[in-house]
C-alpha positions in Angstrom: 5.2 8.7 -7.8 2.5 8.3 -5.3 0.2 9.5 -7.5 1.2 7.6 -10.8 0.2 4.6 -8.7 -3.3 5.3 -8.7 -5.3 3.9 -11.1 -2.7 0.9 -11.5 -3.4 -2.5 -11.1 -1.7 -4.8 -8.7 -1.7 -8.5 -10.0 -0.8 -11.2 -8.1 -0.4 -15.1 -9.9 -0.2 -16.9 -7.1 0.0 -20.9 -6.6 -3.9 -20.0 -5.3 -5.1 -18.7 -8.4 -4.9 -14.9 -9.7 -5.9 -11.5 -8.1 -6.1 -8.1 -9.6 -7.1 -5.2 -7.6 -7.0 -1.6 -9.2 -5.1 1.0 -6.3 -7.4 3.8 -4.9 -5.5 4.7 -2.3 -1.5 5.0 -1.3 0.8 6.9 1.1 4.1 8.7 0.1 6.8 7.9 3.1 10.0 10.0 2.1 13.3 8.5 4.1 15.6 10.4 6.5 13.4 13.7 5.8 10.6 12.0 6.7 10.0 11.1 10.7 6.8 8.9 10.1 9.0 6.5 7.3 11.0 3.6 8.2 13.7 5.2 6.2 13.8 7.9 8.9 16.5 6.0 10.6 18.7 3.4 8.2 17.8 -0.4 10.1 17.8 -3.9 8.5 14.0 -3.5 8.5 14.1 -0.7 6.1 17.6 -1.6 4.4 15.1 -2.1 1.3 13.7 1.3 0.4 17.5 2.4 -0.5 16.9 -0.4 -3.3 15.9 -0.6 -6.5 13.0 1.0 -7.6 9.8 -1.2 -8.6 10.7 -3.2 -5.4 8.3 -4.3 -2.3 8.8 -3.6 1.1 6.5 -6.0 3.1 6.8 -5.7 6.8 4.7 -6.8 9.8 2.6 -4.2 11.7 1.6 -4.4 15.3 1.7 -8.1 15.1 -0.9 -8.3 13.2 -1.0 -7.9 9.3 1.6 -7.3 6.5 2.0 -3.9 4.9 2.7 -3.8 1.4 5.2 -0.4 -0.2 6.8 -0.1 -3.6 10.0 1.4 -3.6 9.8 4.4 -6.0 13.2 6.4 -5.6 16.5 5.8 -7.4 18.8 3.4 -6.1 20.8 4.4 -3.0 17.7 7.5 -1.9 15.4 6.0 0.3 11.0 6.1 -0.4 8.3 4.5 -0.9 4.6 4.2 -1.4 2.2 2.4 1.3 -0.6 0.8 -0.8 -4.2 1.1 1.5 -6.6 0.2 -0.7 -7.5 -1.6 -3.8 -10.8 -1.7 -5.4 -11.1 -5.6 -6.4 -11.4 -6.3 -10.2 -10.2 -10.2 -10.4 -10.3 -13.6 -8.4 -12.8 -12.1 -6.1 -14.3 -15.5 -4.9 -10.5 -16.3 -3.8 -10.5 -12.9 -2.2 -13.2 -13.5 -0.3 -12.4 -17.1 1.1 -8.7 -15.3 2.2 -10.8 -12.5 4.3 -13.3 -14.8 5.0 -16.0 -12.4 4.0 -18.3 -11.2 0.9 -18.7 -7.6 1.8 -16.4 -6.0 -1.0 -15.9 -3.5 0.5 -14.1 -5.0 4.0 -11.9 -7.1 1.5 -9.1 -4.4 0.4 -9.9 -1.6 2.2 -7.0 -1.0 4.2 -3.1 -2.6 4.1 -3.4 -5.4 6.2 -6.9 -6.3 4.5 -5.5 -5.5 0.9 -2.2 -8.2 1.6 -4.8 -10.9 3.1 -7.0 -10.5 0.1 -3.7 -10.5 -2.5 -2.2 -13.3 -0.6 0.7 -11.2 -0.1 2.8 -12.3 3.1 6.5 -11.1 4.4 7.5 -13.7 2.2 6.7 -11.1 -0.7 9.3 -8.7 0.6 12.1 -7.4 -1.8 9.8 -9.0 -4.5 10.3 -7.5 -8.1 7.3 -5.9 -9.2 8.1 -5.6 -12.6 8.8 -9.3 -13.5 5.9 -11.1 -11.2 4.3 -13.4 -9.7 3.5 -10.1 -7.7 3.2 -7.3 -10.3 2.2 -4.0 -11.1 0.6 -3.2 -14.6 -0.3 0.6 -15.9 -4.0 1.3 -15.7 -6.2 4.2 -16.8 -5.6 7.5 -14.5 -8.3 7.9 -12.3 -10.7 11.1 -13.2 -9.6 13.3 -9.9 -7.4 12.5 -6.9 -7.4 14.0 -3.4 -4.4 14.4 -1.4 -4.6 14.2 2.2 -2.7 14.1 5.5 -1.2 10.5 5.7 -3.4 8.5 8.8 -2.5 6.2 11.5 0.8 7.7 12.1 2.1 10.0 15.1 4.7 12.1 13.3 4.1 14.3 10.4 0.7 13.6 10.4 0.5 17.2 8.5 1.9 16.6 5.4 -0.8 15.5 2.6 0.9 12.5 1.0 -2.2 10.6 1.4 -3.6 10.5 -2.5 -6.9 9.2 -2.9 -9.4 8.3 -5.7 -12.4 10.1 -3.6 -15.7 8.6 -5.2 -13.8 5.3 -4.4 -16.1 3.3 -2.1 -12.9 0.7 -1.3 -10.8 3.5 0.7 -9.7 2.6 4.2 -11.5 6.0 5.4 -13.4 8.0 3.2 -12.2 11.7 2.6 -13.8 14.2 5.1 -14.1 11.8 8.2 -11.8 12.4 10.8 -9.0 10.3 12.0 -8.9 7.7 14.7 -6.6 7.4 17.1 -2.7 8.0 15.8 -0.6 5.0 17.2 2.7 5.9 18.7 5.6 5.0 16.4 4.1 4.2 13.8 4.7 5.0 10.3 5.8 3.3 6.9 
């Protein structure tokens, strides 16, 4: 499903006016198989990716930025897809007063970036993606993806669920440059 998503566009109507970004970049986090997902171990947190599918899972990082995930399994089998980048299509100017910046570039490139610049917030959390205001709408498949190891986790950092649109200049990191730091615990 991870890769289904790229090429999508993620539409958001909100009281502020409308964004659109198109995703370029997501991670595939798998449940109890999975050490670096929240679903590793079943907690209120994560109680939503054993939800419906077509659902958002918005959590807090590191105290500093929301995350934003569509559930993608069936009902009752835990997964999900970390969105990390969106190349920006519509209500850019809005974008760029929420990021407070008009580098393109620095306004969805990466999760926490991505939610400021969508105006999505924890508030957005078990939010039905199908029906809006927060949506997702079927865009054109992108021409090639890459598949990666997943970054900025500390456990299963092998496995390439990481699926990029490489010639994408809005990724959070570029394919080919190496990873920072991992940060213990941490995962989707």
């Amino acid at each position: 499903m991870a890769r289904d998503l790229l090429g999508c566009y993620l539409v958001h109507d909100s009281p502020q006016g409308r964004t659109v970004g198109r995703i370029v970049e997501v991670e595939a986090y798998r449940g109890p198989g999975d050490p670096a997902s929240h679903a590793y171990r079943r907690t209120p947190r994560s109680e939503v990716m054993w939800g419906r599918p077509g659902t958002a899972y918005v959590y807090f990082s590191y105290g500093n930025h929301a995350c934003m995930n569509v559930v993608t399994e069936r009902e009752g089998r835990p997964g999900a897809v970390l969105l990390r980048a969106l190349e920006p299509v519509e209500g850019i100017a809005l974008m760029e007063r929420r990021r407070r910046t008009r580098d393109r570039r620095l306004l969805t490139s990466g999760p926490g970036r991505l939610t400021q610049a969508m105006g999505i917030t924890l508030a957005h959390n078990r939010a039905d993606l199908v029906r809006g205001p927060l949506y997702l709408v079927r865009g054109p498949r992108p021409r090639a993806v890459v598949a990666t190891p997943r970054i900025g986790i500390s456990a299963a950092t092998d496995r390439p669920w990481r699926f990029v649109v490489p010639d994408s200049p809005y990724l959070s990191r570029p394919v080919g440059r190496p990873p920072r730091r991992a940060i213990a615990g941490g995962g989707r």
